[in-house]
N, C-alpha and C positions, 0 to 999 in steps of 0.2 A: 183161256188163262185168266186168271185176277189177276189186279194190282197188288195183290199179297204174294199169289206164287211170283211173281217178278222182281218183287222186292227179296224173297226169298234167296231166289238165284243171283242176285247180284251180289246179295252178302259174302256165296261165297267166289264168287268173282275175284278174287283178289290172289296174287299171284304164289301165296306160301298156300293158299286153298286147292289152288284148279289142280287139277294132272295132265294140263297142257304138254306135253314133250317135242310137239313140234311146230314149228308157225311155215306153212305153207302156202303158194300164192302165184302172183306174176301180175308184173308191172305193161301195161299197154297205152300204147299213143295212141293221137287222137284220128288215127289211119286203121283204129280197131287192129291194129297187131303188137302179138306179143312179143315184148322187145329184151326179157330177162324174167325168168323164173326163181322162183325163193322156195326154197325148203332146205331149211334152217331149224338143226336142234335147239329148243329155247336153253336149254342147261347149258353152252355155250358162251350164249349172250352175256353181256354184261348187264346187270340188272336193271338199268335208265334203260335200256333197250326192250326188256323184257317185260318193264311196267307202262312201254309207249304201245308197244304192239296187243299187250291185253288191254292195256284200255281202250284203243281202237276198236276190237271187237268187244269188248262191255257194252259201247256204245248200241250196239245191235236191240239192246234189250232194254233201251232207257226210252223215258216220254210217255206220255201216257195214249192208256187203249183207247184205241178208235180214233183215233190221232195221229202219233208217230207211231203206235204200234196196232199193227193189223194181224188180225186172224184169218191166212190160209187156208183154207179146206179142201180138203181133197174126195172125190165121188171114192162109195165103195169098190167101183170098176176104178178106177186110179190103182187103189192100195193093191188089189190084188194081181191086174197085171198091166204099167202103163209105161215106158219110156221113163218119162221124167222120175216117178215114185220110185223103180229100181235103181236108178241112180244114185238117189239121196238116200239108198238105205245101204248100197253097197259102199258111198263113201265114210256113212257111218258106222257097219258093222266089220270097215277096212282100218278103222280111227285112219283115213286119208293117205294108208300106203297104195291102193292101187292107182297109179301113175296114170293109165289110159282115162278112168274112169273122174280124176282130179281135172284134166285135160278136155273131156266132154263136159263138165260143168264151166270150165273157162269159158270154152267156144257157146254154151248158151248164156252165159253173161252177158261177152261180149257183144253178140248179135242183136240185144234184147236193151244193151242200155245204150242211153244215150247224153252225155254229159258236155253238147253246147262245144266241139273240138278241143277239149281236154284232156289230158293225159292221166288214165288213174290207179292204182292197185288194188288186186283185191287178195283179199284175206284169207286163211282157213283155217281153221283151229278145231280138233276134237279135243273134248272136255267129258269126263265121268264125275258124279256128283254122287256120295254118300247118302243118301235122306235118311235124315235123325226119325226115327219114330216120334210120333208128338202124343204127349199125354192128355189127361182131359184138362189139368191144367196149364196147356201150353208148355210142358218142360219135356227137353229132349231124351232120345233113348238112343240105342244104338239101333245101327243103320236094320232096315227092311229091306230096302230096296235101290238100286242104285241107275240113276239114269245118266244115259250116253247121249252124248247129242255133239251135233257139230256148229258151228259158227263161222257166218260167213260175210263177211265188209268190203263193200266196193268206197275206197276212199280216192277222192281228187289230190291230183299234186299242183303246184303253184312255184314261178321262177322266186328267187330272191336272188337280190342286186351283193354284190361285192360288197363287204361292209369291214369297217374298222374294228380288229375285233383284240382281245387282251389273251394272250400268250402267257399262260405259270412261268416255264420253263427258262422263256427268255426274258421275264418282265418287261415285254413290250407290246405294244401293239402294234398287227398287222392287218393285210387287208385279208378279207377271208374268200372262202371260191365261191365262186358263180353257182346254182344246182337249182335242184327240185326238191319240193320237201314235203311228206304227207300232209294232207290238212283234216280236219276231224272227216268221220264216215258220213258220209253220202245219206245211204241205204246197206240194208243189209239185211238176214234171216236167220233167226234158229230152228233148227231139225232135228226133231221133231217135238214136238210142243209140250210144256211141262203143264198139263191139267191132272187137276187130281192130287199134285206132287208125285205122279209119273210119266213115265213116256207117254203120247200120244200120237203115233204117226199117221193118222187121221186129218191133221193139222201139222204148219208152219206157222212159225209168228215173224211177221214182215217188219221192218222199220224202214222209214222213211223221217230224213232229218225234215224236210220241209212237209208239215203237216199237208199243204195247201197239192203237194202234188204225190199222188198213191202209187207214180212211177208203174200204170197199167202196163207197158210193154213188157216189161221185167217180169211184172208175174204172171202174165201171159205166157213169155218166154222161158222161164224157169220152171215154173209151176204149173202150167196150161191149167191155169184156173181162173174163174169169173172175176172181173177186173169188179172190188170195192168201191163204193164213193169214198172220195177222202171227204174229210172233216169240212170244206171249202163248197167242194159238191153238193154234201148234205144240206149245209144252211140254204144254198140258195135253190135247191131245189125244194126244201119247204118252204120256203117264202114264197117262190111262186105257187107253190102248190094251193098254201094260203090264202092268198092272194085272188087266184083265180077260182077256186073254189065258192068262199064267201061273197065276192061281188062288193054292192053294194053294204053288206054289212062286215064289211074288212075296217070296222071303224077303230078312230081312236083307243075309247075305251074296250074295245076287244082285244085289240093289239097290246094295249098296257098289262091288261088282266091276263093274257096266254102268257108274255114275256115273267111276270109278278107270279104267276104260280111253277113256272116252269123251276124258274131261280129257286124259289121255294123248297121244290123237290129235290131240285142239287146239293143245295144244302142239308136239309135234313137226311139225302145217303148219305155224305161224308159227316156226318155229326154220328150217324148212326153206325158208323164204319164196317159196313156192309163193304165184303173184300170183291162180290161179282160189283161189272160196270154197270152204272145207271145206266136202264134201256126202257123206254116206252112203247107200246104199240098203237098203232091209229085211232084202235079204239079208244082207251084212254084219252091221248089228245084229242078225241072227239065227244066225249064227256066232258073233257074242260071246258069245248068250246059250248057247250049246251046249257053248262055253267055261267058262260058267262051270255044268254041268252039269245045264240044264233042258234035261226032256225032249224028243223028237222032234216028238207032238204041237203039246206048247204052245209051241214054235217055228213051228212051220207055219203054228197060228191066229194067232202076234204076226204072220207075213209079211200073213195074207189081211186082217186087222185093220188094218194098217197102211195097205193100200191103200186101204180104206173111206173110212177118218180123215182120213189125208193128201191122198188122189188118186193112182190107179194110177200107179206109176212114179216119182212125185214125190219128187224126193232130200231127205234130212232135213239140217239144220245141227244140229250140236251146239250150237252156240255157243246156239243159239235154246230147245235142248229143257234144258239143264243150268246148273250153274253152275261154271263150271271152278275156283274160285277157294275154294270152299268147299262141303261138305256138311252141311245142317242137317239133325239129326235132333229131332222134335218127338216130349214127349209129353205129355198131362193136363195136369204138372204143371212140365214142363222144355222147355231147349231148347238142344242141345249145338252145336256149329258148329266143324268141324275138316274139315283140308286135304285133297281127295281122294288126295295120293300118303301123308299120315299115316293114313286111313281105317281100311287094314288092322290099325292097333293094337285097333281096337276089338273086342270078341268078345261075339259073343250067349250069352247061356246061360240055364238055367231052375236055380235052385236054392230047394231046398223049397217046390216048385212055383211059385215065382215066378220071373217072364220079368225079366232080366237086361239090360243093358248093360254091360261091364266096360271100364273105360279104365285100363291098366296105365300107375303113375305110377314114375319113378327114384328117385336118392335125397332130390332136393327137389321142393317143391309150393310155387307160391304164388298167395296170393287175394288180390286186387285189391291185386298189388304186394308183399304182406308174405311173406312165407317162413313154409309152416306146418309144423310136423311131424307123422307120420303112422306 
């Protein structure tokens, strides 16, 4: 999926849009049992209620790819005949009436997450979405085609304390109960993946609120598919890859110049509003590094390196491995932070025998706001 098709679908995310008719679910403690089931007509609800629980699964589809959102895949022996894939097709071709088959996706939830002995709910929701025909100049038509898909949110519950709280009725205030109350979604998936601006049941798209954990047992368990690097993964598995591929020429100015063209390139996709996610392959990065004048060799090992680390073939995000936004240089005793396109002012040098950092200042300098002189 783009970051276009997902903005697409969020648009029409909103509660006078979706054809949501039912929110289904069950609530489990942290003894992994199910302590109360939900399937609840949304037409029912009172509307505060109806815009907490879609926004709860919206969440599913928010953050950006390669990040909080991950691409599932599933082997052609999946789709055709595997446990998990008939599941998620019969609860989407059921829109979530067959009971037994709702009930076998709980118990792989459950067995699969793991949320620190916390108590949490998960979600269900099928959703049908019209796709407007798009013209060549972007203007809509009537629908083509129409995708089903379902949505699924594991969210955490949390106590709250007795509180003072203001009564209409009696214009007063009292104390209010003791409970648990949802807190935004965890993680969660849609099925089956909107590429192309249609179904693709090939793929899931995974969220995870916290970028830094891709929550492997989950999609292990849910999806019996190859556990992603998250975004946390990636960095430091190129850094080392970096790192120990180069050697001795892992220097400064290699370092500055890989971080200064990477940034570069992130920028220029989002200038260029290229709707696929910026992805690089070794090769490439290995042409940068050639660039910036390391040798043949320790090119070669960062390629074979790469693949070890990453996974043959597996394209790299920038976004995931750098920080576009700034470069920190740590040392002992400090810790400088300046803009990757300013980087280049910096200059390494050894003088009387001591390793250097030089940051060339104009005619004024100032420290914390004051104007010093130098």
């Amino acid at each position: 999926m783009t970051q276009k098709e997902i903005a697409e679908l969020r648009r029409h995310m909103k509660p006078e849009r979706m054809a949501v008719s039912r929110i289904c679910g069950c609530y489990v403690n942290s003894n992994k049992e199910i302590i109360a089931d939900i399937d609840e007509p949304l037409s029912l609800m009172p509307q505060s209620e109806q815009e907490k629980y879609l926004g709860l699964l919206k969440k599913c589809v928010s953050g950006a790819l390669g990040k909080n959102l991950i691409d599932v895949v599933f082997s052609t022996e999946q789709v055709q005949d595997s446990e998990e894939h008939r599941l998620l097709m019969e609860l989407r071709s059921s829109k979530l009436q067959n009971g037994e088959a709702r009930q076998a996706l709980y118990r792989r939830i459950i067995d699969s997450t793991d949320l620190e002995d916390t108590n949490y709910v998960i979600l269900l929701a099928h959703d049908t979405y019209d796709v407007p025909k798009k013209g060549k100049d972007d203007s809509e038509g009537d629908s083509e085609e129409v995708f089903s898909y379902i949505l699924c949110a594991v969210c955490p519950t949390k106590d709250i304390k007795p509180e003072l709280q203001y009564f209409p009725g009696d214009n007063e205030f009292h104390t209010s109960p003791a409970g648990q109350v949802i807190v935004p979604t965890e993680l969660g998936f849609m099925f089956p993946a909107f590429d192309d601006r249609r179904a693709n049941i090939y793929n899931a798209l995974f969220y995870t609120k916290n970028a830094s954990d891709a929550h492997g047992d989950f999609i292990s368990g849910v999806f019996n598919a190859q556990l992603p690097l998250s975004a946390a993964e990636q960095r430091e598995a190129f850094e080392n890859t970096l790192s120990a591929a180069l050697g001795d020429e892992c220097g400064f100015e290699v370092v500055r110049s890989v971080n200064e063209q990477l940034a570069a390139r992130i920028r220029e996709h989002r200038e260029d509003k290229v709707p696929e996610p910026l992805a690089l392959t070794a090769r490439e990065l290995g042409d940068m590094l050639t660039d910036c004048g390391v040798s043949e060799a320790a090119v070669a090992t960062f390629k074979e390196r790469c693949g070890e680390a990453l996974g043959e073939g597996a394209p790299i995000k920038p976004e995931n491995v750098i920080d576009e936004k700034k470069l920190v240089i740590k040392t002992e005793e400090l810790t400088v932070s300046v803009s990757p396109e300013d980087s280049f002012r910096l200059e390494s040098r050894v003088i009387d025998g001591k390793k250097f950092l030089l940051l060339p200042v104009g005619a004024t300098v100032e420290v914390n706001g004051l104007e010093a002189k130098i």
